[in-house]
N, C-alpha and C positions, 0 to 999 in steps of 0.2 A: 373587160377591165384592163386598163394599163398598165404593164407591166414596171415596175418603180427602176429608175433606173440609173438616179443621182444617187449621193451615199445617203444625203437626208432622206430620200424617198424612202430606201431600202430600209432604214432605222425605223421610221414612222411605221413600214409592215408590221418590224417586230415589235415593237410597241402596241401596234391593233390587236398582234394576237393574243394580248393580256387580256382583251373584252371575250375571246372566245376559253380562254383558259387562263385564270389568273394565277400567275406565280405560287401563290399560296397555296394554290387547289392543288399542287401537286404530294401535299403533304397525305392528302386523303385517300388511304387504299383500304378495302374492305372487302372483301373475297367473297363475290358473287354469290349467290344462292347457289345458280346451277356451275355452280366452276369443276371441272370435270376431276376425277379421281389422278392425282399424280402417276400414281401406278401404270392406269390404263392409257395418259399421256404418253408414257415412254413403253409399255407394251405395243400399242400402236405405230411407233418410230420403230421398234424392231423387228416388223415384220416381213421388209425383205433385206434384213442384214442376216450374216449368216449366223446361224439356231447356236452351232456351238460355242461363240465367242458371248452369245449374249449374259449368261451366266459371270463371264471375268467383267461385263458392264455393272450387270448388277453390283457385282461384289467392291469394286472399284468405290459406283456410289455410294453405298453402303456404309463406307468405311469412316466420313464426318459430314456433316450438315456441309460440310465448304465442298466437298466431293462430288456431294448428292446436286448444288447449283451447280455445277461446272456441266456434270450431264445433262443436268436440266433447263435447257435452254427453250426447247420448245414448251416446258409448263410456263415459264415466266413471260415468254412471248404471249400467250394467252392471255394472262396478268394484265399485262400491258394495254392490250389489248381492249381492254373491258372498261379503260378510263377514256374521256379527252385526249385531246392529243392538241398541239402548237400546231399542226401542219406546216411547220417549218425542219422543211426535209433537207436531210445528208444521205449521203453512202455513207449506212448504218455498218459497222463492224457485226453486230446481230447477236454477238458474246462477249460482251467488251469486260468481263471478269478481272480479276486483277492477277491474277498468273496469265492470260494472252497478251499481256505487254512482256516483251525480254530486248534481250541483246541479241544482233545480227549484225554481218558482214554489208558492207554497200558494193556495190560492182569494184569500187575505186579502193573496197580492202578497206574500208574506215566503218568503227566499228558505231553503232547508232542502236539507240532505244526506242521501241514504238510498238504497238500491235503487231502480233505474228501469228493470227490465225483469223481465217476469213471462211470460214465453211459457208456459216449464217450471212456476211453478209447480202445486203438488199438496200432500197434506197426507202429511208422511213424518217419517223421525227425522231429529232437530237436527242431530246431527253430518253428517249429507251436507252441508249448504250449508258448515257450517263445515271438513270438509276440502275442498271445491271450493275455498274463499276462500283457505284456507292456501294448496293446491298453486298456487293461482295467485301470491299473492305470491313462493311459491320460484318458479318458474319467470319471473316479470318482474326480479324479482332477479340470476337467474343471467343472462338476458338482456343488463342492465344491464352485466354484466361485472363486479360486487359480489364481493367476497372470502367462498368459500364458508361461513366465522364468521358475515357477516352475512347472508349469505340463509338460516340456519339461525337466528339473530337475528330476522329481522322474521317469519318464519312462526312462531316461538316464542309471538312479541310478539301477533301476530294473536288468537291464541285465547286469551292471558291478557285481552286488551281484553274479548273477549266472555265468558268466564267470570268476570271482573268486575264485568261491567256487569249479567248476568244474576245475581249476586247481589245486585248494589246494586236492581236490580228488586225481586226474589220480596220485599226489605224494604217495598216502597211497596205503596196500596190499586191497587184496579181502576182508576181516575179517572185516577191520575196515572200510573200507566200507560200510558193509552191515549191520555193527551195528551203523553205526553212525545215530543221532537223536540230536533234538532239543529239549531240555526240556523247560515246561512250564517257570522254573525259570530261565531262559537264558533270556528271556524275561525282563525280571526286569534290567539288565547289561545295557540293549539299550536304557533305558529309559532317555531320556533326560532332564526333568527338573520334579519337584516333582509333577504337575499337570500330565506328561504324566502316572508318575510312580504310581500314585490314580488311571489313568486308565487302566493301563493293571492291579491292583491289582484287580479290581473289575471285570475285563476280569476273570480272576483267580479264584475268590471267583465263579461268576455266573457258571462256568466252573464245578465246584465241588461239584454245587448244581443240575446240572440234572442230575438227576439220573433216573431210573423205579421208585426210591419210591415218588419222587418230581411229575413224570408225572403220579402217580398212583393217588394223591390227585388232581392234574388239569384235567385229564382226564377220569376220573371214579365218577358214584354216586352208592349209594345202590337204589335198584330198588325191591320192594317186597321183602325189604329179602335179596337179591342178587347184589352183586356186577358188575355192567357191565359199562360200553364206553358209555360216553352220548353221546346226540343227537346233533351236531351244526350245520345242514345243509349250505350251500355245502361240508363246507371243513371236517366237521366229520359226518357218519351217517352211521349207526351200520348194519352190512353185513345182507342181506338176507335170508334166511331159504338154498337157492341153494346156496350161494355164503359160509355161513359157511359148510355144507355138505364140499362143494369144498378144504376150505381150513383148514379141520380135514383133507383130505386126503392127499393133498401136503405139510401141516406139518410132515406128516410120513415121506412124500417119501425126502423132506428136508434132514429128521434124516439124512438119508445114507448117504448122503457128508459131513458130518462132521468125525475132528479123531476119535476115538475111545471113549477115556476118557470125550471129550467134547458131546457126543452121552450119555453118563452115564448120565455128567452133565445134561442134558437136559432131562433125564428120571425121573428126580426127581421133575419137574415142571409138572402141569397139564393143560390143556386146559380151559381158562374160560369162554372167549369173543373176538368177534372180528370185526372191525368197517374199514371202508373206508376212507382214509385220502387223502385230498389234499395238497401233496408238491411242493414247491419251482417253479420255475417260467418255465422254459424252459422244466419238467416234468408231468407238470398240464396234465391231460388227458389222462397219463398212469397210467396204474390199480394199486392203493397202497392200503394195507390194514395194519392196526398195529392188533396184536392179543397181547392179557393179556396172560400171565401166571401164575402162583399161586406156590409157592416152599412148605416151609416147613407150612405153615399157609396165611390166608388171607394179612395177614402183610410184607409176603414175594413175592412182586411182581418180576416180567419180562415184559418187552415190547419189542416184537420184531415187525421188519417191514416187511412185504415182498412187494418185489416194482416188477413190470413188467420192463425185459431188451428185448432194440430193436435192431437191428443193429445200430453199431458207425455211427456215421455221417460220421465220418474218411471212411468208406468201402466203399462208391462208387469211391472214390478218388485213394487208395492206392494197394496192390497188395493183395490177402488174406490171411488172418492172420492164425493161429492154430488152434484155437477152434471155433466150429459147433455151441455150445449152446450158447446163447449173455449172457444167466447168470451165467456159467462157465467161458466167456471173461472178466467181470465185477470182480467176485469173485477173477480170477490169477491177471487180471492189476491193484488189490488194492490190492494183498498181493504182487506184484512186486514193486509198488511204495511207500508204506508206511511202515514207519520203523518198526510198530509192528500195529498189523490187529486186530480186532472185531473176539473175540474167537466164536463167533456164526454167524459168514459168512459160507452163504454157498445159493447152486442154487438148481434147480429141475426146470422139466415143470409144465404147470398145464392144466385146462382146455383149450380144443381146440388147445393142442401142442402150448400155448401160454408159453414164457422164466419167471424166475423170478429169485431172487437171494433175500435172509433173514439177516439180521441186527440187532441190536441191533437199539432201536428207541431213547432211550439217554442213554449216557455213556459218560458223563462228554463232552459233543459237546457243540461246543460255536467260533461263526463267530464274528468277528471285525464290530463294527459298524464303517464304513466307511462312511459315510455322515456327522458324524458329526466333522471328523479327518482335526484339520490342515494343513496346508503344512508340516510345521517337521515333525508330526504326521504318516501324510500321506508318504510322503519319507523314513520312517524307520520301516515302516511299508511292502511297497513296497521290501527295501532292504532285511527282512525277507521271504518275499513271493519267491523273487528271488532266495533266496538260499534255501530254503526248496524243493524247482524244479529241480535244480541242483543233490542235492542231491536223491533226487528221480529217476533223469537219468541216475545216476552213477549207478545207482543197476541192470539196463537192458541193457543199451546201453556202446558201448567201450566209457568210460570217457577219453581216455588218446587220442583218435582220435581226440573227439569233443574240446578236451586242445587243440589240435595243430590245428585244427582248428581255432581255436577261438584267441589264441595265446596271447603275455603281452600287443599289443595297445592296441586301445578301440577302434578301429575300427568295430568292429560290433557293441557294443554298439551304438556309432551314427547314426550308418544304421539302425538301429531294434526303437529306438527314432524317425527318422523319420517318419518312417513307422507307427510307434505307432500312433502320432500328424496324418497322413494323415487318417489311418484308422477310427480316432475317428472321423475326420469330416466326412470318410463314415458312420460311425454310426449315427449320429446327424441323419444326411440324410436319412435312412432308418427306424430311428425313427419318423421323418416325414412323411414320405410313410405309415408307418402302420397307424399315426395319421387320415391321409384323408382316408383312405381304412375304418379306423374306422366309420368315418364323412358321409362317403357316403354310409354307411350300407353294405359294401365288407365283412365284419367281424363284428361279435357282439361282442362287449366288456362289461365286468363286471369291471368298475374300482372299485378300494377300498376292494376288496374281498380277 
């Protein structure tokens, strides 16, 4: 078959893939016969992360139906899984939730909105990230305690943003494309009334206050003299004699996957400290550590992270993808999705041919608090999240496909809204499940942790 290669050609694709899966059909989810016990989904994922963290995972999830999706990425990839599909493929984000869009730094110090967490991604069909996104806005909505109009409103609203903006794309060249970005102060434009507009300001301000030197005074004491990583068992506690040996050495072997110039950069920082950190919820129980750095003086910090990468959830599901290493996968599908990438990304193995990939641990990152967001709030909020997806699958996958695909009704919108609404009453559901699983001592839970 010939690969389509005009933009009408490319349109016509997405247009045929309506005969393999029609717009509509994506309304329809109905959870398998044999669809496996959520429980034994995420027992399964825990069993080579470490035993004692797993217990603050559970509790984490635990604690609302929007908690328990956030962990649950690999149940919903199953979900997904078990329908049609468009096979019309991106580099899938693979968690595309609506707390992994925030604020970050760009190399150039300018501040931009977009996806900031790539564990999951893999290269799969569009619509997974875009119903992840929906069912998460239904389900922070319902949370909210929003009137069931509008939590069918903002997940509506969601996928109109991104089959929007994915047509205003497949109109532009490659160039503009690949450059286009959300800036922080776009934000401000959408703001609807002076209350919302105090709160993205203060989005803004918090945004520009984490930095290494802000987490150098939260996270470090002098200790004889010396500067190190305090103590705050579970979630911080300062790497072992083996475990720093370890990670002197795959800080070297790091260096090498970096450019050139950014390899300089980083030869001018020195090794200070380095401490185990527990992050974010669906992650709990893989190996993170953040290490200090020291540049021109004590005053001149660095925090980087180096987090352990597994296979995508996405891979049991899809065909196999390019890359061997899960932290080379991690590394390319966040400088393929995000408009400009963490000058200090980069993978290496480590002990036991175990994956990792290295970060910056703040650089002006800063997540939406969504719990405490209105309906408007929450809806334009949603609308942003929509499009910063869009535009992130414009940069890997044919945009001008998924345009004709998608096409000027709103006909997937509606369908993908449904599915949003039914999904989140799967979720309630499976947040129940883990509740009794909790209850009857199936799993230990740490809530509050």
């Amino acid at each position: 078959m010939t690969t389509p290669t005009t933009p009408a050609d490319r349109a016509l694709r997405g247009k045929a893939a309506r005969k393999q899966v029609p717009r509509s059909a994506h309304a329809a989810w109905i959870p398998s016969a044999d669809r496996p016990d959520p429980v034994a989904v995420l027992e399964r994922q825990g069993r080579d992360r470490l035993p004692e963290l797993l217990p603050i995972r559970y509790g984490r999830m635990a604690g609302s139906p929007l908690a328990f999706l956030r962990g649950a990425a690999a149940v919903m990839a199953a979900d997904l899984a078990a329908v049609p599909h468009t096979g019309l493929t991106v580099q899938l984000c693979g968690d595309a939730h609506l707390l992994n869009f925030g604020l970050y730094a760009s190399p150039e110090r300018a501040l931009l909105f977009d996806l900031n967490d790539f564990d999951e991604t893999f290269p799969g069909p569009f619509e997974w990230d875009v119903k992840r996104l929906a069912a998460s806005v239904a389900v922070a909505a319902r949370e909210n305690g929003h009137p069931e109009a509008k939590v069918g409103r903002a997940a509506l609203e969601t996928v109109t943003a991104y089959r929007t903006a994915v047509r205003r794309l497949a109109r532009l060249g490659e160039l503009d494309v690949w450059y286009a970005r959300i800036d922080a102060e776009q934000l401000l434009s959408l703001a609807r009334s002076a209350r919302h507009r105090r709160r993205v300001e203060s989005s803004l301000g918090r945004a520009r206050r984490r930095t290494s030197l802000q987490a150098y005074g939260k996270l470090t004491d002098v200790v004889d003299g010396r500067r190190r990583i305090i103590h705050d068992p579970p979630l911080l506690e300062p790497a072992g004699t083996s475990d720093m040996a370890s990670l002197r050495k795959i800080f070297s072997d790091y260096r090498s996957t970096l450019a050139e110039e950014r390899r300089l950069l980083l030869d001018r920082y020195r090794f200070v400290d380095a401490a185990r950190k527990v992050v974010g919820v669906g992650s709990v129980g893989l190996r993170c550590f953040i290490v200090l750095l020291a540049g021109r003086d004590t005053d001149d910090p660095l925090f980087l992270q180096l987090k352990e990468a597994r296979r995508s959830v996405l891979e049991e599901h899809l065909p196999s993808g390019p890359y061997v290493h899960p932290g080379h996968r991690v590394v390319v599908g966040q400088r393929l999705l995000q408009a400009a990438s963490d000058i200090f990304l980069g993978w290496m193995s480590g002990p036991q041919g175990r994956a990792f990939y290295w970060r910056q641990l703040r650089d002006m990152k800063s997540s939406a608090d969504v719990a405490g967001m209105s309906p408007d709030d929450l809806l334009s909020y949603a609308r942003l999240c929509g499009t910063a997806l869009a535009r992130a699958h414009a940069r890997s996958g044919d945009r001008i496909a998924i345009a004709g695909y998608l096409g000027s009704a709103d006909t997937f919108d509606r369908a993908v809204r449904d599915f949003a609404l039914a999904y989140a009453d799967r979720t309630a559901a499976d947040h129940t499940i883990l509740g009794a699983a909790v209850a009857a001592g199936v799993v230990r839970a740490e809530p509050g942790v």
